[in-house]
C-alpha positions in Angstrom: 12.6 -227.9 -47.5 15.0 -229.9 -49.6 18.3 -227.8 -50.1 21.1 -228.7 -52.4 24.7 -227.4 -52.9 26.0 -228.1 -56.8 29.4 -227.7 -57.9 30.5 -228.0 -61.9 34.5 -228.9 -61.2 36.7 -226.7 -63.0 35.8 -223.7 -64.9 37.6 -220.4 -66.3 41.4 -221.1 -66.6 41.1 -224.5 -65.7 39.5 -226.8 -68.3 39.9 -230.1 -66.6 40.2 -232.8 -68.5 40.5 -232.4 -72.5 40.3 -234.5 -75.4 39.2 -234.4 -79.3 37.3 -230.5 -78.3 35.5 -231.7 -75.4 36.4 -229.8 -72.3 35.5 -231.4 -68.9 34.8 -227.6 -67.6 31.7 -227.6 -70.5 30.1 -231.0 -69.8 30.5 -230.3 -66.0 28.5 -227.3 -66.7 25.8 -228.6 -69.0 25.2 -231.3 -66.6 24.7 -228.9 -63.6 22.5 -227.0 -65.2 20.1 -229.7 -66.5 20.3 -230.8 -62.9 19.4 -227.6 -61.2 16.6 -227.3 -63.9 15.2 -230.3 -62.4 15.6 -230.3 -59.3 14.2 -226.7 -59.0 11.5 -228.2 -61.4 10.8 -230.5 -58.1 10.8 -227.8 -55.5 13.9 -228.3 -54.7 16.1 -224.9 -53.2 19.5 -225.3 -55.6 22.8 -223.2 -54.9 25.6 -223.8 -57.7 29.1 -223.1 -57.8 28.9 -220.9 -60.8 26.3 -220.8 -63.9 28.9 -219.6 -66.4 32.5 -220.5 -67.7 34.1 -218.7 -64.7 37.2 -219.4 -62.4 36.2 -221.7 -59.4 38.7 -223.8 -57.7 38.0 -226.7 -55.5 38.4 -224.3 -52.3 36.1 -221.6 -52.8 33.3 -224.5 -53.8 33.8 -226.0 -50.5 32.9 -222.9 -48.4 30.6 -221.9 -50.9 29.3 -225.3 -50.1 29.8 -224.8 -46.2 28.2 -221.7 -46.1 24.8 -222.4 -48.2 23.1 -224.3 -45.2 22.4 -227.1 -47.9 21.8 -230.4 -46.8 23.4 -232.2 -49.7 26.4 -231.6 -52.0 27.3 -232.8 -55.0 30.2 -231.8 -57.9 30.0 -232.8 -61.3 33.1 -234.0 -62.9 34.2 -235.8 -66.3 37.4 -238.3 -65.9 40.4 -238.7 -67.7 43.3 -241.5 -68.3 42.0 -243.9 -70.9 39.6 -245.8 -68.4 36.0 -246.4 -69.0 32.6 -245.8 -67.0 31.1 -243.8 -64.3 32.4 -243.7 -60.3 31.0 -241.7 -57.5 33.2 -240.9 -54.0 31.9 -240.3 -50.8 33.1 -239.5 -47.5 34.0 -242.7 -45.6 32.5 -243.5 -43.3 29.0 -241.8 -44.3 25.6 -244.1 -44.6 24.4 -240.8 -45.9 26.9 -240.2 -48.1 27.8 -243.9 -49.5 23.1 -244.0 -49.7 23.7 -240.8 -52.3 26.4 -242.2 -54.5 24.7 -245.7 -55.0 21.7 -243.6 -55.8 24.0 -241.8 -58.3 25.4 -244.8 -59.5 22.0 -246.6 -60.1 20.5 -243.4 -62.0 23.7 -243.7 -64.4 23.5 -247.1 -64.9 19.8 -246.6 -66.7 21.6 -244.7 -69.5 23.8 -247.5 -70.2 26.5 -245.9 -68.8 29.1 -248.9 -67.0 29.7 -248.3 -63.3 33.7 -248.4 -62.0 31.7 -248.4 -58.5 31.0 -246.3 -55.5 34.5 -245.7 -53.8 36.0 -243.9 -50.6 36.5 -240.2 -51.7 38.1 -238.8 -48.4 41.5 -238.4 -50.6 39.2 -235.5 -52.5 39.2 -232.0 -51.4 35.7 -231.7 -52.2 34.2 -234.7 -50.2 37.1 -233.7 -47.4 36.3 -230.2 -46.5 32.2 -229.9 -47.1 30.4 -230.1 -44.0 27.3 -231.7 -45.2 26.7 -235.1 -46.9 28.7 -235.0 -50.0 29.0 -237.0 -53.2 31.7 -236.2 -56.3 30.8 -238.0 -59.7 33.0 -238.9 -62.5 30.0 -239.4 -65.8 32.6 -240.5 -68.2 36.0 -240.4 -69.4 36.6 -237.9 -72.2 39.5 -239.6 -73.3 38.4 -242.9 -74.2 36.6 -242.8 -77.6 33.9 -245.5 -76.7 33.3 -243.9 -73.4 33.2 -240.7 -74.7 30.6 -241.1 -77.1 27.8 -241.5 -74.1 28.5 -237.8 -73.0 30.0 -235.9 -75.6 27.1 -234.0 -76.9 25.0 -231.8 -75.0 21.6 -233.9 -74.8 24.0 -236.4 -73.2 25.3 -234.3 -71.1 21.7 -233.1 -70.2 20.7 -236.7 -69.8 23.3 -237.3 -67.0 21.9 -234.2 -65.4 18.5 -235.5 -65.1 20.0 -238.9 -63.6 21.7 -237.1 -60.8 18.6 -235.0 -60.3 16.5 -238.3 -60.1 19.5 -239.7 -57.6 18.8 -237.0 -55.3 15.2 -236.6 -55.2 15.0 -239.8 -54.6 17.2 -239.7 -51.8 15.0 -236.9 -50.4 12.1 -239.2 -51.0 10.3 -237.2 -53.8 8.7 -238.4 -56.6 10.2 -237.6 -60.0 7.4 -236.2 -62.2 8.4 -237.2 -66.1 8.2 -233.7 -67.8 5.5 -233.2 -70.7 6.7 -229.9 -71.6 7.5 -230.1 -75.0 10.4 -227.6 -74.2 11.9 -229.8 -71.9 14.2 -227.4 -70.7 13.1 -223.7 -70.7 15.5 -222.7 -68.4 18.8 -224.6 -69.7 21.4 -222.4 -71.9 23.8 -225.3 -72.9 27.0 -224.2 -73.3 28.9 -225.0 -76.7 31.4 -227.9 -76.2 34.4 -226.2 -76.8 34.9 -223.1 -75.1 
């Protein structure tokens, strides 16, 4: 059975990236969390980094990560610096790896989101030390009004969660089932955006 490893970058102390009272430790959160709903949703086995506004830095994540026995890894992160666009690194060289990110990527890009592209990520802690096939995503940047305004709420931030879910089923090779529910989410408690 499929078994995934997801990590929400930041948390706690540390709020990432902030701009106008959105705090990248929020929308990594939210987006986990829709993703986990989903992938679960799928039969998917999910392990997270945390499931609250907690401390978690990069290191515990990665042996978290190590010790899981998942197959797949993946941390959600939200980019600052005035740029615009999604990117997803990978560990180079990994056909496994670079296979998940353009999956990533494409999943994005039905959103509308723009793509910055699918880059070497072996400068990242997170791709560097995990054991298994490992992917770190950058949705948006919270910095750059026009960017921000395709994550900065929490459907969006749901929305992104559901791509990356649909990224990794389909890497697994399972079909994504739309969901008629109409409480899409039962199991999602969104954080608020600005704690």
């Amino acid at each position: 059975m499929a078994k995934v490893f997801l990590s929400a970058g930041h948390g706690g102390n540390d709020p990432g990236a902030v701009s106008n009272n959105l705090y990248e430790k929020t929308v990594n959160l939210n987006t986990l969390l829709a993703c986990k709903s989903e992938l679960e949703r799928h039969g998917v086995t999910v392990v997270c980094s945390r499931i609250k506004d907690e401390n978690d830095p990069v290191s515990e994540e990665t042996k978290e990560a190590n010790a899981s026995g998942a197959d797949l890894a993946v941390s959600f992160h939200a980019n600052a610096g005035g740029g615009d666009g999604f990117e997803a690194f990978y560990f180079n060289p990994s056909p496994k790896g670079k296979k998940l990110a353009t999956l990533c990527e494409k999943y994005v890009k039905m959103l509308g989101q723009n793509s910055r592209g699918v880059k070497d990520g072996n400068h990242l802690h997170f791709i560097r030390k995990t054991a298994m096939t490992a992917v770190l995503v950058e949705s948006f940047f919270v910095d750059n009004a026009k960017d921000r305004s395709i994550g900065d709420t929490i459907a969006e931030q749901t929305a992104f969660g559901v791509a990356y879910a649909k990224a990794i089923l389909d890497y697994y090779g399972i079909t994504y089932k739309e969901n008629k529910s109409t409480s899409k989410f039962r199991n999602f408690s969104p954080f608020s955006l600005s704690t």
